[in-house]
C-alpha positions in Angstrom: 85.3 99.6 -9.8 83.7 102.8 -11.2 87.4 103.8 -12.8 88.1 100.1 -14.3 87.9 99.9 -18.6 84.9 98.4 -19.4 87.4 95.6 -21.0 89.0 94.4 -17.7 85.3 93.7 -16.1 84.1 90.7 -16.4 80.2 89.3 -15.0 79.6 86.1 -13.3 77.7 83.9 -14.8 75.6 82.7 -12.2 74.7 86.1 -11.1 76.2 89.0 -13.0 78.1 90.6 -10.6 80.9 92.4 -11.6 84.3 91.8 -10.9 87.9 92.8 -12.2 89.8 90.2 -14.2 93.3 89.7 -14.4 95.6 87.3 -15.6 96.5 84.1 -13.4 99.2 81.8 -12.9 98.6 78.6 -14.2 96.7 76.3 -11.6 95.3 79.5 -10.1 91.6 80.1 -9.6 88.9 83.0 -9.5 86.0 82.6 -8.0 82.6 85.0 -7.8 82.9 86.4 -4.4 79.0 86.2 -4.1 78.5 83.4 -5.1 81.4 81.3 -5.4 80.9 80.2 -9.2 84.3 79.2 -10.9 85.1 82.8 -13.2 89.0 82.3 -14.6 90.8 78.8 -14.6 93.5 79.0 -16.3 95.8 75.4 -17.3 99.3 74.8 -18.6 98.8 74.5 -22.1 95.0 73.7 -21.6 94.3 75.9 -25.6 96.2 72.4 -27.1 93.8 69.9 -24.7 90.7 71.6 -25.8 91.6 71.0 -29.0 92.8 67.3 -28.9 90.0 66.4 -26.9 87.6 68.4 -29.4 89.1 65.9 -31.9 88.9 63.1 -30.1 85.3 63.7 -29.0 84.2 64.0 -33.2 86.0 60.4 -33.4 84.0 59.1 -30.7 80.8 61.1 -32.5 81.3 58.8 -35.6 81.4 55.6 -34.0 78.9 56.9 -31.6 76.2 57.1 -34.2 77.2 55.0 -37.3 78.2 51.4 -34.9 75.8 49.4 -33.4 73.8 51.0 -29.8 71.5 48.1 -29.1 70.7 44.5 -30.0 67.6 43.6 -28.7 66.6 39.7 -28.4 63.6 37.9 -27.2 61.7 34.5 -28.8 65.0 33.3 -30.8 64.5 37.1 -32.9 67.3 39.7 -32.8 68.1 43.0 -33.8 70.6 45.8 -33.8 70.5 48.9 -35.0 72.5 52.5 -35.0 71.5 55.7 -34.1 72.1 56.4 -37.8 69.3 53.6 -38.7 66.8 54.7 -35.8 66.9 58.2 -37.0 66.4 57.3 -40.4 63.2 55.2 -39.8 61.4 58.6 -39.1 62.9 60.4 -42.4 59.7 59.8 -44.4 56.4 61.6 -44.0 54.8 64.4 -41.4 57.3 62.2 -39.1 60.4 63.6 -41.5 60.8 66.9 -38.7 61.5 64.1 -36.1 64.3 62.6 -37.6 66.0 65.9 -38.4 65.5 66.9 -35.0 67.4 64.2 -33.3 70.2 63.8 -35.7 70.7 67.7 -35.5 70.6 67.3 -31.1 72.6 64.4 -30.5 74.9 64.6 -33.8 75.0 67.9 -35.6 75.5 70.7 -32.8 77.9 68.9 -31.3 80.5 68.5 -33.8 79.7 71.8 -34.8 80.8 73.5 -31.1 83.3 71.1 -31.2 84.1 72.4 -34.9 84.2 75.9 -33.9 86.4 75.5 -30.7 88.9 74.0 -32.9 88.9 76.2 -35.3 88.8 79.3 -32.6 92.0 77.5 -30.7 93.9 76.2 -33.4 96.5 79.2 -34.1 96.2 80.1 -30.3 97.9 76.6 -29.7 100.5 77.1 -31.2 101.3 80.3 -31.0 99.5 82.4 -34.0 97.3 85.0 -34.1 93.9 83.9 -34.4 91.8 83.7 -37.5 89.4 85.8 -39.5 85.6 85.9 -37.4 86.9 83.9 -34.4 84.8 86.0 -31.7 81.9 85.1 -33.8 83.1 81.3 -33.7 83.6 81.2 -30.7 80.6 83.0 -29.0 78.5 80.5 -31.6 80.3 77.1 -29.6 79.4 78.9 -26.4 75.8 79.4 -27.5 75.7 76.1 -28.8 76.6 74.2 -25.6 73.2 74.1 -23.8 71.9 72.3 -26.9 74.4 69.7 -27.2 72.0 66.9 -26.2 74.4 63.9 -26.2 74.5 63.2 -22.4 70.4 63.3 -22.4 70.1 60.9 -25.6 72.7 58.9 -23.0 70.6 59.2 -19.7 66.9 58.5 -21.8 68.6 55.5 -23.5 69.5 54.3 -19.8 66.2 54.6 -18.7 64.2 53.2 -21.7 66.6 50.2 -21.3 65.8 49.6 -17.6 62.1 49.5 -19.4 63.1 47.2 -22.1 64.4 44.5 -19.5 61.8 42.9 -18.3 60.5 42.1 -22.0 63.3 41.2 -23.8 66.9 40.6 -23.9 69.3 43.8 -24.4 73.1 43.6 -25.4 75.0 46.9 -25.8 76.9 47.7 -28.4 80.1 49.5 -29.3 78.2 52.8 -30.3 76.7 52.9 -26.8 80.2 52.7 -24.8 81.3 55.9 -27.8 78.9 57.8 -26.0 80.1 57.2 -22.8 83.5 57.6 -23.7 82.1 61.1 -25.5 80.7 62.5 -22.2 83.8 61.4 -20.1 86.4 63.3 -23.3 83.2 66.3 -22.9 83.7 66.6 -18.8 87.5 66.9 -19.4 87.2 69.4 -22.4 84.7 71.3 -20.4 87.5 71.0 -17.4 90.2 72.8 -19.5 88.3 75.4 -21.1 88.4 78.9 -19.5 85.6 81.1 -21.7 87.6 84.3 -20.0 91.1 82.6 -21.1 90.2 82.1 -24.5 88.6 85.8 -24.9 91.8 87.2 -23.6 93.7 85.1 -25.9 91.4 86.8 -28.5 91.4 89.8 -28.2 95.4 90.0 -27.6 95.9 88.1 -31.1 
């Protein structure tokens, strides 16, 4: 290990050992061998499903947050609203912060991560070299991915609505099944994406 280049080492990311990468055949695995955390994972063309599902998942974003998430009835009164609407209802006064912060959570980080992988695996796709500052884009959507908040705005709205039962009556709506279908399309991005792949890909463009 003391003769490897510094370039074919890569750490775990659970607990920074080092190990020696090397390139895998597709369906292949590498694993930490202290503590068993998933390191390389390479797929057959898995550059082009990152990317379709990185588009697919900004679709769902846009329905997600402009489409009715709840209608809420009780004494012959209803309402719905969108995430859009509920966000907005904060945008005035020493409450304004409130509103920027959850649009930015739930809405702006993610399209940008899913922005940046797109534009990071684009030429790789098909076959080009990649484009100007895509280590910078790229280690910005890895950054980005522990703030993406759109699977906790799903899991609080579950619980507030478990709340909400007993004292009136809740339909879902279409915006609330986007985000469902958004954190299914996320688990199968996150599924094809090898960070060790993609560098590679990089750094051989």
């Amino acid at each position: 290990m003391n003769d490897t280049p510094i370039h074919e080492l890569m750490a775990c990311p659970k607990c920074d050992a080092l190990h020696r990468a090397r390139h895998l055949a597709p369906q292949e695995r590498a694993t930490c061998a202290r503590c068993g955390a998933l390191l390389i994972a390479p797929r057959v063309r898995s550059f082009l499903h990152v990317v379709a599902l990185s588009f697919t998942a900004m679709i769902l974003m846009v329905g997600a947050v402009f489409f009715p998430f709840l209608k809420i009835s009780t004494q012959g009164m209803s309402h719905a609203s969108s995430v859009f609407e509920v966000a907005m209802a904060f945008s005035e006064g020493w409450l304004a912060p409130l509103s920027f912060a959850v649009m930015a959570l739930i809405v702006g980080l993610p399209v940008l991560r899913f922005s940046a992988l797109i534009y990071t695996l684009w030429p790789l796709a098909n076959g080009r070299p990649a484009w100007p500052h895509a280590r910078r884009i790229f280690r910005l959507a890895d950054q980005l991915e522990p703030w993406s908040m759109a699977e906790i705005f799903v899991i609080g709205t579950g619980v507030a609505l478990v709340k909400l039962a007993g004292l009136a009556t809740v339909s879902l709506g279409p915006a609330f099944w986007a985000f469902g279908a958004l954190i299914i399309v996320t688990a199968l991005k996150n599924a094809f994406l090898s960070q060790w792949t993609i560098w590679d890909a990089i750094g051989q463009s």
